[in-house]
C-alpha positions as CSV (number, residue, x, y, z in Angstrom):
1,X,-3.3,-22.4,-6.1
2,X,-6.6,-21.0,-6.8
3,X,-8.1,-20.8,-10.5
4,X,-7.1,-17.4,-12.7
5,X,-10.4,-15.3,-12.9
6,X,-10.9,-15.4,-16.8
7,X,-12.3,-12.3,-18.5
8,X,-12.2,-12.6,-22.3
9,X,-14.8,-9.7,-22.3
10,X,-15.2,-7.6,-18.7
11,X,-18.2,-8.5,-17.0
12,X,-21.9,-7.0,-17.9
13,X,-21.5,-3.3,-16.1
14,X,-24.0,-2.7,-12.9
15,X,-26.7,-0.6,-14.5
16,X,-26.3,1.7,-10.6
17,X,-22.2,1.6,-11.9
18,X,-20.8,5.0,-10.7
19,X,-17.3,6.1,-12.5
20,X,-14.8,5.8,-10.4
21,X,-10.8,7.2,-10.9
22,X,-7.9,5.3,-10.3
23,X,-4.9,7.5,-10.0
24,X,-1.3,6.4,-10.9
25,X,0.4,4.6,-13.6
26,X,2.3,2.2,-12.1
27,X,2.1,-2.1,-11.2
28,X,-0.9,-1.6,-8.4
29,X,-2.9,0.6,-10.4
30,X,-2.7,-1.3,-13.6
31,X,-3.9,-4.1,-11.6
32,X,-6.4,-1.8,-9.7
33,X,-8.0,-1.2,-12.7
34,X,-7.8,-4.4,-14.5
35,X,-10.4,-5.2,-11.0
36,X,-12.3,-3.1,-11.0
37,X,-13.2,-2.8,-14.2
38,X,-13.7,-6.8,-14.1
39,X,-16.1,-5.9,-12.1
40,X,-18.3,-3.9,-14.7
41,X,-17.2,-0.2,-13.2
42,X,-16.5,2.6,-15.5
43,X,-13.0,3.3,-14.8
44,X,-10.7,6.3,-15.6
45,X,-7.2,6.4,-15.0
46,X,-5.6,9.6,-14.1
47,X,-1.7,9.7,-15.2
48,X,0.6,12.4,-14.6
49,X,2.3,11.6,-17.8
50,X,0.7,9.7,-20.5
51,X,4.0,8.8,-22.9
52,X,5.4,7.5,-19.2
53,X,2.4,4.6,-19.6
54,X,2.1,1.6,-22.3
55,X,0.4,2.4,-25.6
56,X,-1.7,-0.1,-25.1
57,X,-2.8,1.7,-22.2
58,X,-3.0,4.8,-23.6
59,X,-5.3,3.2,-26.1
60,X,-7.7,2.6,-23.1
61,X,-7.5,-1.2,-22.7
62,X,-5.9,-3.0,-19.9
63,X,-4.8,-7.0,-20.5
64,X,-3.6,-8.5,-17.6
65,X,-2.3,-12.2,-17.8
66,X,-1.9,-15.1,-14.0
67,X,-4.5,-14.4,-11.7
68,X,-6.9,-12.5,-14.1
69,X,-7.0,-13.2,-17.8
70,X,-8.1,-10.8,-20.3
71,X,-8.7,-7.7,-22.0
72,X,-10.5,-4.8,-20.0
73,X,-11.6,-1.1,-21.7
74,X,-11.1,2.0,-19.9
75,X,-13.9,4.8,-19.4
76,X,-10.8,6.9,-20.2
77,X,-7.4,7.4,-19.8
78,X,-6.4,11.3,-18.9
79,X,-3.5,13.3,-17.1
80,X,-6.7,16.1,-16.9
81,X,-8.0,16.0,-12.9
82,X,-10.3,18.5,-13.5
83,X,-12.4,16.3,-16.6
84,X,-11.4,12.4,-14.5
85,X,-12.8,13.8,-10.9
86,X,-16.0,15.9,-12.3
87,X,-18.2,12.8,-12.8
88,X,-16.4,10.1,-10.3
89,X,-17.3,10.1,-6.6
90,X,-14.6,7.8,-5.6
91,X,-10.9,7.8,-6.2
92,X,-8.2,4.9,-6.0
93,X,-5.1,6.4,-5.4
94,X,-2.8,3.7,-6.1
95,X,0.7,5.9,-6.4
96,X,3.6,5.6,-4.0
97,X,2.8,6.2,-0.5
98,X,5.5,9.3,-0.4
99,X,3.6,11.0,-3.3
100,X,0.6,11.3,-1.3
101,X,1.5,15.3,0.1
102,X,2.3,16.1,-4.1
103,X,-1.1,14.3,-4.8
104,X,-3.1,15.5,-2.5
105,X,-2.1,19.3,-3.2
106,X,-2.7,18.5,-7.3
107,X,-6.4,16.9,-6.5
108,X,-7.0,19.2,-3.9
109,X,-8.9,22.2,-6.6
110,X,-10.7,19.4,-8.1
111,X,-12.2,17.6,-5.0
112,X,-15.8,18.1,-3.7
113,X,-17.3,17.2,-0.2
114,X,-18.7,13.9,-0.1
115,X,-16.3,12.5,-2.6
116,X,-14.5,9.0,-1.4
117,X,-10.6,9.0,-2.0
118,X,-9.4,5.6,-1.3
119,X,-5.6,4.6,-1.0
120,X,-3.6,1.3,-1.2
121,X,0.0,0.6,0.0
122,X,-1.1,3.4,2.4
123,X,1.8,2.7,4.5
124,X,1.4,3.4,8.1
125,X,-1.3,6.3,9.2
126,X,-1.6,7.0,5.2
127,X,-5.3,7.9,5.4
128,X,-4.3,10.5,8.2
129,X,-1.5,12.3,5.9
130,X,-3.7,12.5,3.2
131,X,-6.3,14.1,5.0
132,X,-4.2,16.3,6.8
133,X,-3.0,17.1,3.6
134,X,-6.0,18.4,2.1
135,X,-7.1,20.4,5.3
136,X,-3.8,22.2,4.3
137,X,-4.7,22.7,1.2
138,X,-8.4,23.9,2.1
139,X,-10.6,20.3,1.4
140,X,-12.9,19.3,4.1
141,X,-15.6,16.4,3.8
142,X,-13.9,13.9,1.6
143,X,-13.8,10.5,2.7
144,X,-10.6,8.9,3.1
145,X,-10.3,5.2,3.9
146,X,-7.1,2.9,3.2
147,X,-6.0,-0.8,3.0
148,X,-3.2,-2.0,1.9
149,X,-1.9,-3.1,-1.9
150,X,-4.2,-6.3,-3.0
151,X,-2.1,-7.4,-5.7
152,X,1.2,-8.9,-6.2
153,X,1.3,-7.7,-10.0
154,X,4.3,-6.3,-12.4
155,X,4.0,-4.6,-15.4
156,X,5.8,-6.3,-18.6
157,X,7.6,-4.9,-21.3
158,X,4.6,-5.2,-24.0
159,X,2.6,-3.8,-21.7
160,X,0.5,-6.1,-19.8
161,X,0.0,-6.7,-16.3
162,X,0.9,-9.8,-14.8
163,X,-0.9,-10.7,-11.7
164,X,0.9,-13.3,-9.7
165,X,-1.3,-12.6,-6.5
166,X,-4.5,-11.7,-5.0
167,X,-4.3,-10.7,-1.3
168,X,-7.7,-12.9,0.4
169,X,-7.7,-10.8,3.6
170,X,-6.5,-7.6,4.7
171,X,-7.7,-4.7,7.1
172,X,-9.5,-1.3,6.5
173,X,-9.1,2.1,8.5
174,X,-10.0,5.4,8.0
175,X,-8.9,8.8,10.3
176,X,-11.3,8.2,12.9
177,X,-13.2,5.1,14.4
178,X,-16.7,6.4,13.1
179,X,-15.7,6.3,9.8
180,X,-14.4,3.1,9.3
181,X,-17.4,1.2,9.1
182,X,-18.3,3.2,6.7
183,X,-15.2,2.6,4.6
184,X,-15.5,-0.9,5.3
185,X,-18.9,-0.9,3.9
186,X,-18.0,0.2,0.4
187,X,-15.1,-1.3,0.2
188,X,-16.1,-5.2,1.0
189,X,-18.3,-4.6,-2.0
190,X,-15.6,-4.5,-4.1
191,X,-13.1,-6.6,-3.0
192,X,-13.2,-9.8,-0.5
193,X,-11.7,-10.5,2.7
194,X,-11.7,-6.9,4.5
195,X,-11.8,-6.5,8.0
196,X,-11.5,-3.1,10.2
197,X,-8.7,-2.5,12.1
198,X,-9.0,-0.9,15.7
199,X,-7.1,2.3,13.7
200,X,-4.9,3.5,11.4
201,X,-1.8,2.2,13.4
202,X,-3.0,-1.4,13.8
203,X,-3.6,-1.4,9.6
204,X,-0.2,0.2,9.1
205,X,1.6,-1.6,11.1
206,X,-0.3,-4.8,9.6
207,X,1.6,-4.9,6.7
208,X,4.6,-7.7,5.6
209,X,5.8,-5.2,2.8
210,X,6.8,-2.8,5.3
211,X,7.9,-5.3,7.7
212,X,10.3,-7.7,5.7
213,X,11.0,-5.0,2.2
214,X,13.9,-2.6,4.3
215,X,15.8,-5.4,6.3
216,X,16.1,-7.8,3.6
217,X,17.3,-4.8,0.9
218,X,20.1,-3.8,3.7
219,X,20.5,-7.4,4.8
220,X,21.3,-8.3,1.2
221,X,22.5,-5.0,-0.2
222,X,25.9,-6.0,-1.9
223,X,24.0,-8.4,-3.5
224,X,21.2,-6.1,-4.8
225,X,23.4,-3.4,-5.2
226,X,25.6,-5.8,-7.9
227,X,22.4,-6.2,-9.3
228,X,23.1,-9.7,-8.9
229,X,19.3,-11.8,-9.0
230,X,18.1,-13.9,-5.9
231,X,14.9,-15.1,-4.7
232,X,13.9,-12.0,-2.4
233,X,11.6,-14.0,-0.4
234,X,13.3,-17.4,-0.1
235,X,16.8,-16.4,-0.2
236,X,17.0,-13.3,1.4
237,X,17.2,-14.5,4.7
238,X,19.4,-17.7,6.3
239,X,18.5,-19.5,9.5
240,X,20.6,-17.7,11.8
241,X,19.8,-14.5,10.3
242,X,16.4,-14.4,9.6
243,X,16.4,-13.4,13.6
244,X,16.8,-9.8,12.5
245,X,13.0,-9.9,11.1
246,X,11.7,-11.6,13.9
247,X,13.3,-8.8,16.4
248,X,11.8,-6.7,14.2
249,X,8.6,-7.6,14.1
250,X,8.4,-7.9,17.8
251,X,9.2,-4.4,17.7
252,X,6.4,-3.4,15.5
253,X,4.0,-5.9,18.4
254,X,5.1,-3.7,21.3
255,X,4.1,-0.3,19.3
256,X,1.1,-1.9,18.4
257,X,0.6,-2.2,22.1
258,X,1.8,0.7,23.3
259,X,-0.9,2.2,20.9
260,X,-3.8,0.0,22.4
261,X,-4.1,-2.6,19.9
262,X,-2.5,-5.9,18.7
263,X,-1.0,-7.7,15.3
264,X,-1.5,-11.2,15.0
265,X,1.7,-13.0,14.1
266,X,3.3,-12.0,10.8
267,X,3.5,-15.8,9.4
268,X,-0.2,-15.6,10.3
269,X,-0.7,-12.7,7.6
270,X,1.0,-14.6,5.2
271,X,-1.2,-17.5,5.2
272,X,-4.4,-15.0,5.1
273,X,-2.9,-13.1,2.5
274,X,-1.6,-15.9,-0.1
275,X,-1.8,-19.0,1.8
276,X,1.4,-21.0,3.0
277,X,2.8,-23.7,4.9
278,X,2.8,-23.9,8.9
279,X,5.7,-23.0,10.6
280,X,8.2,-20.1,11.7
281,X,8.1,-17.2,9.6
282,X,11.3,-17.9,7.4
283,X,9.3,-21.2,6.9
284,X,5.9,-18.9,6.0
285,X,7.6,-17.1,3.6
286,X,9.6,-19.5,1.7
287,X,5.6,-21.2,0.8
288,X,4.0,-18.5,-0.2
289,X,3.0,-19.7,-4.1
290,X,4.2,-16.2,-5.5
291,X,6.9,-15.5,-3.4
292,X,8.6,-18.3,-5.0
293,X,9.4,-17.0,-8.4
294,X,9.9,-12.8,-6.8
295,X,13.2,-12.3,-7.7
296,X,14.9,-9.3,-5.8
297,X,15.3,-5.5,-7.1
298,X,19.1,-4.4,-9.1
299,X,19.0,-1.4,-6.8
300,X,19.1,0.1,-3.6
301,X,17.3,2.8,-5.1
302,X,13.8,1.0,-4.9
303,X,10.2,1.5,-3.1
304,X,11.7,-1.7,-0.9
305,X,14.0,0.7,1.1
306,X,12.7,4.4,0.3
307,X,8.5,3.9,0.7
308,X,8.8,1.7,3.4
309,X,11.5,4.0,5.5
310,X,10.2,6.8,4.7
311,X,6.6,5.9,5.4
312,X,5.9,3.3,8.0
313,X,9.7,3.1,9.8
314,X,9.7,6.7,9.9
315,X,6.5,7.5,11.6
316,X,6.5,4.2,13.7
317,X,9.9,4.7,15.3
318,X,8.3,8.7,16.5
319,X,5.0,7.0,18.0
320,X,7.4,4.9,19.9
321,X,9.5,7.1,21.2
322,X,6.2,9.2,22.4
323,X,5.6,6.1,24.1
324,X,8.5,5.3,25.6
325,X,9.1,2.0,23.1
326,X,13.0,1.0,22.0
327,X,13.1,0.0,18.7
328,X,16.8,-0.8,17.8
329,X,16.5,-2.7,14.7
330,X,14.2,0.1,13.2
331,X,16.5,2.6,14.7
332,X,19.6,0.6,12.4
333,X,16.8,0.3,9.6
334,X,16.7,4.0,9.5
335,X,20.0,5.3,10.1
336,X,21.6,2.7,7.5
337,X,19.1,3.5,4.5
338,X,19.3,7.5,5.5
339,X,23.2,6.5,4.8
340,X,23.1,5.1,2.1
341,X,20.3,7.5,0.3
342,X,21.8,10.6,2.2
343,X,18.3,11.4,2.7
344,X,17.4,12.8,6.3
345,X,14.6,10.0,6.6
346,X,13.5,11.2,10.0
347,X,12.9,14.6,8.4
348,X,12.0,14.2,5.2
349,X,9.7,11.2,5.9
350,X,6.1,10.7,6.9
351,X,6.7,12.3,10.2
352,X,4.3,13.5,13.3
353,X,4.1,16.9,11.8
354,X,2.9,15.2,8.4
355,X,0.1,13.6,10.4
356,X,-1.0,16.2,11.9
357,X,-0.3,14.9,15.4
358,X,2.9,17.1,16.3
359,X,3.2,18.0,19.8
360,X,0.2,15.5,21.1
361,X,1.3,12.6,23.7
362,X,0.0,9.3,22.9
363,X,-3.6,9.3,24.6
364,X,-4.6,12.4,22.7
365,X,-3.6,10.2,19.6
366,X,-5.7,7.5,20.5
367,X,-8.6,9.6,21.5
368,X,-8.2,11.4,17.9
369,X,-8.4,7.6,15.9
370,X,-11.2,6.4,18.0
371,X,-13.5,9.5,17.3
């Protein structure tokens, strides 16, 4: 396992150091900014609520403990969008990907053309409702770029962030091809391991979270519901019935396809992400390092089966019926967690209409990312 990154004091800030924003309160954006202000940038973090955060926090320092080591000092810590935007020109938004409609509509007065906004855990097409969110709301020329969440990291009770994991690869998109590179650009000089996708689908659907989060919750769900612990990872799945993910994931593959673009093997992102042992994908993930020690949620009421219905199921299951895909595990995915929530996920969900591609077959799609 690689060496913590120790930072007793945060490194010497770039004197060309532009402020940037990271919104949300949560795990990922602790983490978020514990990087990047590692990395010497001026960092404000933008809270709805600021007695929902740790005093610590509030007192604008970040200590995170595992991967990184240290104590790291905010620019600012605000729930104000109008004072954290008016200096930054980039903004992590590092929320929930279902939040991103509510988000967009409360940064929308605040945001200026040529300003970066750039999500993690975007889910699938993520940089596409966001921006489609803001043309609703009236915001044209801001950047929007996505990858997914870098960290495996949890908040503790005194108010540190524990980072168990550091993603070493992952995949970039923005709305349209041109823009990527861009994105890509930026990004890579911030974080390692980036790589463009083909589009938004190919980095959505590149994603382990949203693969293996929903089927092991359901697959598992007396025992999570009983709140009773087990190694998410390593236990959630037996021999025999770890086939469920791996019909699964072929059916994310043949969407991929369908959308002119292929995922390499899911065990293969698992050894690019974290590192593992060789084998078949129940082998993959029971030697990932952090994996080992994730012990499962004490409710079906968790991101594991709302996000990642709601906001790469969802959406993937209508781009494969546009093209003519079956997805029956999905389908079962869905219909189960919808059930059990008594949420309408196929309506309520990041949906066509969301994405601003309602009503447009699958080549007009395509010919919209690779503009």
């Amino acid at each position: 396992m690689p060496s913590p990154r120790l930072a007793e004091t945060p490194v010497e800030r770039p004197p060309d150091a532009s402020p940037v924003v990271v919104v949300g309160s949560g795990n990922c954006a602790h983490a978020l900014g514990v990087h990047l202000a590692g990395r010497g940038l001026p960092v404000t973090m933008l809270v709805r609520d600021l007695e929902r955060i740790p005093p610590s926090t509030r007192s604008g320092i970040l200590t995170a403990t595992g991967r990184i080591q240290g104590r790291f000092p905010l620019a600012a810590v605000s729930q104000d969008p109008a004072r954290a935007l008016d200096q930054a020109q980039t903004l992590f938004i590092a929320t929930v990907a279902g939040a991103y409609p509510e988000v967009a509509r409360r940064l929308a007065p605040h945001l200026q053309p040529g300003q970066r906004v750039v999500l993690f855990s975007s889910k699938l097409a993520g940089c596409v409702a966001f921006e489609h969110a803001l043309h609703q709301e009236g915001v044209r020329g801001v950047r929007v770029a996505e990858t997914d969440a870098l960290f495996a990291s949890r908040l503790q009770p005194d108010g540190t962030i524990q980072i168990r994991g550091i993603k070493r690869w992952n995949l970039v998109s923005a709305p349209r091809r041109s823009q990527t590179v861009e994105a890509l650009d930026f990004l890579s000089g911030l974080f390692e391991g980036l790589e463009a996708a083909d589009h938004a689908i190919q980095r959505g659907l590149t994603d382990f979270g949203a693969l293996a989060h929903p089927l092991t919750m359901l697959a598992n769900l007396n025992q999570v519901d009983r709140n009773q612990p087990f190694l998410f990872y390593c236990e959630g799945f037996t021999e025999r019935t770890v086939v469920l993910l791996e019909t699964l994931e072929q059916e994310f593959r043949q969407v991929a396809r369908a959308y002119r673009t292929n995922l390499l093997p899911a065990s293969t992102w698992l050894e690019r992400y974290y590192g593992c042992a060789p084998g078949n994908l129940l082998e993959a993930m029971r030697s990932v390092p952090n994996y080992q020690t994730s012990v499962a949620p004490g409710s079906l009421t968790h991101r594991y089966l709302q996000e990642d219905v709601a906001c790469t199921l969802v959406p993937m299951r209508a781009l494969a019926r546009l093209a003519g895909v079956p997805t029956p595990v999905a389908d079962a995915v869905v219909a189960l967690a919808s059930t059990l929530h008594a949420v309408d996920y196929d309506r309520e969900g990041r949906t066509l209409e969301s994405l601003g591609w309602a009503g447009l077959p699958p080549e007009q799609i395509l010919s919209r990312l690779a503009a």
